[in-house]
VEXTIDO-495602 format. One record per residue (C-alpha): x, y, z; residue in three letters. Coordinates in steps of 0.1 Angstrom, whole numbers. Layout:
REM VEXTIDO-495602
- X, Y, Z, res
- X, Y, Z, ALA
...
//
This chain:
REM VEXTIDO-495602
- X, Y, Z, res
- 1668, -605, -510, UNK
- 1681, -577, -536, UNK
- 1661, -543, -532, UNK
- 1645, -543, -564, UNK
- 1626, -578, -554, UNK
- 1619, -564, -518, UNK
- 1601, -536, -535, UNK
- 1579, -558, -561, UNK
- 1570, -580, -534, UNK
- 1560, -546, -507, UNK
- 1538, -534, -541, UNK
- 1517, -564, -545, UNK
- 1512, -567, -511, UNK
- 1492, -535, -507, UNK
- 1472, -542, -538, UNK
- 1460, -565, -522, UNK
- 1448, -554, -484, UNK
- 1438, -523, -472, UNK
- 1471, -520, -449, UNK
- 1503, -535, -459, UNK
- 1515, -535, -420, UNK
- 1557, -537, -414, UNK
- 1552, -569, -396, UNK
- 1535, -586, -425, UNK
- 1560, -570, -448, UNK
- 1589, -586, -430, UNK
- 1572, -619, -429, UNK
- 1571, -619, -469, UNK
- 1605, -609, -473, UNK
- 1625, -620, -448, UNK
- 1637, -581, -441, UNK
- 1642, -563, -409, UNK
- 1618, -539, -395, UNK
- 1645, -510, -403, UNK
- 1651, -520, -436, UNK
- 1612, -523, -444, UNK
- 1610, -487, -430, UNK
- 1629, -481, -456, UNK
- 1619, -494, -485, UNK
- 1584, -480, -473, UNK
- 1600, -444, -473, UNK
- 1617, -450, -508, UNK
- 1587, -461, -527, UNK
- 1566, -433, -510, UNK
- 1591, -407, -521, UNK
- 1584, -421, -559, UNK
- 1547, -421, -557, UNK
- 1545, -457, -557, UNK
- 1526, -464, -526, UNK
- 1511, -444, -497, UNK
- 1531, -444, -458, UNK
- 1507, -448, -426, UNK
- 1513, -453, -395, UNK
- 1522, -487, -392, UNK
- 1529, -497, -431, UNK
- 1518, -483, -461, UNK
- 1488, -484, -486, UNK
- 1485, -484, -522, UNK
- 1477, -449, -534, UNK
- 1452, -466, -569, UNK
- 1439, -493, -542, UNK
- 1419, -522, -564, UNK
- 1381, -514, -575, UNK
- 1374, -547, -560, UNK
- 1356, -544, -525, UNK
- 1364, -566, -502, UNK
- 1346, -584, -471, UNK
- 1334, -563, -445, UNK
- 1348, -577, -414, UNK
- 1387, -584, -398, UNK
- 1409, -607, -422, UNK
- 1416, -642, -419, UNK
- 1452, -633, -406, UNK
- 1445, -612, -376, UNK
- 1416, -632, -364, UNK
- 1440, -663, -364, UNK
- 1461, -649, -338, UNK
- 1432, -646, -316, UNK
- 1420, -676, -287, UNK
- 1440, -697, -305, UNK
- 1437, -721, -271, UNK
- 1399, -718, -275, UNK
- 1393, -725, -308, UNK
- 1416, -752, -307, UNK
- 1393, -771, -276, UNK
- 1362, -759, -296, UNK
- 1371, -771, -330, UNK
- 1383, -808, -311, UNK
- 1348, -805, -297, UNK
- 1334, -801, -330, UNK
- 1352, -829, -346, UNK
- 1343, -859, -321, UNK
- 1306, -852, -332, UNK
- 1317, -868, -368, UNK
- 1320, -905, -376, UNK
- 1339, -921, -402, UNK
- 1313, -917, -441, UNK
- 1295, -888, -430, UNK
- 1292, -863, -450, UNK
- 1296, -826, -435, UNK
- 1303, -789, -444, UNK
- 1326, -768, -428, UNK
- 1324, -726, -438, UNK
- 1352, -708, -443, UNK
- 1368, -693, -403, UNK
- 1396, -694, -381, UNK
- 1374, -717, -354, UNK
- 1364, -738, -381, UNK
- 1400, -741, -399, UNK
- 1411, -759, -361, UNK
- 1393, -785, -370, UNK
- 1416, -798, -401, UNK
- 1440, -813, -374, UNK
- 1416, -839, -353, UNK
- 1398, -848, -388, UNK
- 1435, -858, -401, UNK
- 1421, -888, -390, UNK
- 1388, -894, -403, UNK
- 1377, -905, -432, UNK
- 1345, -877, -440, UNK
- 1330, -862, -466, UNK
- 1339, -826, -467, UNK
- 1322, -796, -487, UNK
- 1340, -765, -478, UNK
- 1343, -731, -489, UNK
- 1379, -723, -477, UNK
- 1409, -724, -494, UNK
- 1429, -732, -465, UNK
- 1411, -759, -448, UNK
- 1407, -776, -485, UNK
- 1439, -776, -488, UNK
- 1449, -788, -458, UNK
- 1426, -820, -454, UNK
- 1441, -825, -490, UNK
- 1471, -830, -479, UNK
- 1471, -843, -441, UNK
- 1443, -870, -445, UNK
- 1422, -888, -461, UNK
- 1387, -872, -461, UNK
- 1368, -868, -499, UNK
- 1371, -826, -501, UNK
- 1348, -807, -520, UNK
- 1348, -769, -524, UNK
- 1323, -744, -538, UNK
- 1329, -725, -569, UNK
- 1327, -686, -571, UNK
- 1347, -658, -565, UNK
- 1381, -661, -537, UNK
- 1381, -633, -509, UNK
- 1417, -631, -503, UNK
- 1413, -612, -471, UNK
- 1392, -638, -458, UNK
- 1405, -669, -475, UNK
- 1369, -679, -487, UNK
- 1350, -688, -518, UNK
- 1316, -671, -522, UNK
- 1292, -669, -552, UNK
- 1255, -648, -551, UNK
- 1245, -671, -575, UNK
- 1216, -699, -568, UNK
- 1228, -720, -593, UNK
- 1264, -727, -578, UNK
- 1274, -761, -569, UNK
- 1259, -759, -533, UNK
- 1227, -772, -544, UNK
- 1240, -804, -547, UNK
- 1260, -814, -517, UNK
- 1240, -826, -486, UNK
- 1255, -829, -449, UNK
- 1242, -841, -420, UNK
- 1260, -815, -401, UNK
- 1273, -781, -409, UNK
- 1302, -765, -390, UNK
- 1307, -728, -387, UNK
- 1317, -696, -368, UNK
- 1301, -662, -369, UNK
- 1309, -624, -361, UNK
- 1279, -625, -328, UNK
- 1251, -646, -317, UNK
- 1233, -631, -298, UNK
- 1189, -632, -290, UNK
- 1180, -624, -325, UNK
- 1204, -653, -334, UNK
- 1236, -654, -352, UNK
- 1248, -626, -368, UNK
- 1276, -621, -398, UNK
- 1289, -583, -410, UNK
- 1284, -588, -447, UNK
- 1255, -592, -470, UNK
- 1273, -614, -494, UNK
- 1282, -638, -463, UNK
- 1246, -638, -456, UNK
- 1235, -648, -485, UNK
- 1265, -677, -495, UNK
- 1261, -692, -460, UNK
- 1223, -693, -455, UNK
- 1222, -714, -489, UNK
- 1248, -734, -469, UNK
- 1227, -737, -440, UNK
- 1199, -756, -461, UNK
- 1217, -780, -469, UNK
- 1223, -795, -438, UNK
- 1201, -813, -410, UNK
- 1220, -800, -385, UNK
- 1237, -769, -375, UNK
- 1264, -763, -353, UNK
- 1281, -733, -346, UNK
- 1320, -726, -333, UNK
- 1320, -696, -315, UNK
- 1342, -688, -289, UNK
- 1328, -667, -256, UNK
- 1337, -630, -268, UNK
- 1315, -641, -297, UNK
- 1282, -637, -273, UNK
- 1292, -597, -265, UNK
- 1295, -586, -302, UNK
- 1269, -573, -322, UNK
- 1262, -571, -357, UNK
- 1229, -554, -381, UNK
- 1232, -584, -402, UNK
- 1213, -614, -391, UNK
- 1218, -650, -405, UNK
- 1198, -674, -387, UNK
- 1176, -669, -357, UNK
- 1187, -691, -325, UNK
- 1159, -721, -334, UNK
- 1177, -732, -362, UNK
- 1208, -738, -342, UNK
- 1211, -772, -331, UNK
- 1241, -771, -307, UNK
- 1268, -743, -298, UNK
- 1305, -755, -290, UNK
- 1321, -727, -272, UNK
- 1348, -724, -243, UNK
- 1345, -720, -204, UNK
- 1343, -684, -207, UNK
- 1304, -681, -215, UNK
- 1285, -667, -191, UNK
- 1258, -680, -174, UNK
- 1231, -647, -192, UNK
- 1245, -668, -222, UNK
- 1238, -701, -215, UNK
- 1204, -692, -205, UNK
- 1197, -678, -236, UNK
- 1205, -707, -254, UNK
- 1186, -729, -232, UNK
- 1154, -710, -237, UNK
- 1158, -717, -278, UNK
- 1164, -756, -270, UNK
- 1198, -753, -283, UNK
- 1227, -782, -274, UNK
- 1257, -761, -254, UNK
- 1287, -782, -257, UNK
- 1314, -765, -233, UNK
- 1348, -774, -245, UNK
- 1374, -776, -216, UNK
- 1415, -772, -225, UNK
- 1431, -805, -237, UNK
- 1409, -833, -246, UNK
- 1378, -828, -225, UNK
- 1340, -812, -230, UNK
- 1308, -810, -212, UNK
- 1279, -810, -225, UNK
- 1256, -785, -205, UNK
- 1220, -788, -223, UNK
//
């Protein structure tokens, strides 16, 4: 890739992020870390863009605020092996016409792959697992309108009038930042608000969260535990945990590596 090209590409990237790291840099163009380094150094020198540690910044970053929390990216390299037992989990609680919503996560994205094979009707708010059931299956997708968080690879409106009002699922799938005894917990308002109109429109709600999930905290509650009706997480939850979310009458599904689950309460 010529120079010039390398250097329009490094220039929208961090435009669009906080931190354009060198890794993420190399993976757009196909560069070497030394020759990112580089270009990095170059464009600083002409006031184009800001060097950190790490990568570089845009020194006029966009007036648009993102979504409080870590990007879709770097969460996706996290428990991978978890969230892949949890989302299988997830999945073999759906049968072939029902109708179901999956939010916008990197638990909840897992599930694409075991649903290539049903035949379900999806409302979603992420990009990615719209597009992917669009292509690998054969499920009816629907997705929400509003504005995209590129960050998070989501669709989110704060409007009451979107077309959320007029989907209804039996089930709704999705992750969160915590859950904890106050319930479960997100790290933005506008999440809040776009996923507890989600959360109406669904008899049933079940929550992907692997065990780490149980130790963070957030000041943003979404739901308290009651309106939970079952929790698919991995091995790793402790047994402080699964108290907890026996006391509120909530399902723990236990998802083991491979094919198998338990179903604790």
């Amino acid at each position: 890739m010529h120079e010039k090209e390398r250097h329009r590409i490094i220039l929208s990237a961090v435009q669009d992020r906080p931190v354009a790291t060198v890794v993420e840099l190399c993976n757009l163009t196909g560069a070497s870390e030394a020759t990112i380094r580089r270009d990095i150094a170059t464009l600083h020198i002409q006031q184009k863009l800001r060097r950190v540690r790490g990568g570089a910044e845009a020194i006029n970053p966009p007036q648009f605020v993102g979504l409080a929390g870590r990007t879709f990216a770097v969460n996706e390299t996290m428990r991978t092996s978890e969230k892949q037992a949890i989302a299988r989990a997830a999945v073999d609680l759906c049968e072939d016409g029902d109708s179901i919503i999956i939010n916008g996560g990197t638990t909840t994205f897992q599930m694409v792959h075991p649903l290539a094979t049903r035949r379900c009707q999806v409302f979603t708010n992420s990009f990615p697992i719209a597009e992917h059931l669009l292509k690998h299956s054969k499920n009816t997708i629907m997705l929400s309108g509003g504005t995209i968080y590129r960050e998070q690879n989501i669709i989110l409106s704060p409007f009451d009038n979107d077309v959320t009002r007029n989907f209804y699922a039996k089930r709704m799938f999705m992750g969160a930042q915590g859950l904890g005894p106050l319930g479960l917990m997100e790290a933005d308002p506008l999440l809040i608000q776009a996923e507890q109109k989600l959360i109406g429109q669904a008899d049933e709600l079940v929550v992907l969260v692997d065990s780490s999930k149980f130790e963070q905290r957030s000041s943003l509650v979404l739901c308290p535990l009651n309106r939970i009706t079952t929790v698919i997480t991995d091995e790793g939850i402790s047994d402080k945990a699964a108290a907890m979310l026996d006391a509120a009458d909530v399902t723990l599904v236990v998802a083991q590596p491979g094919n198998g689950q338990e179903e604790v309460s």
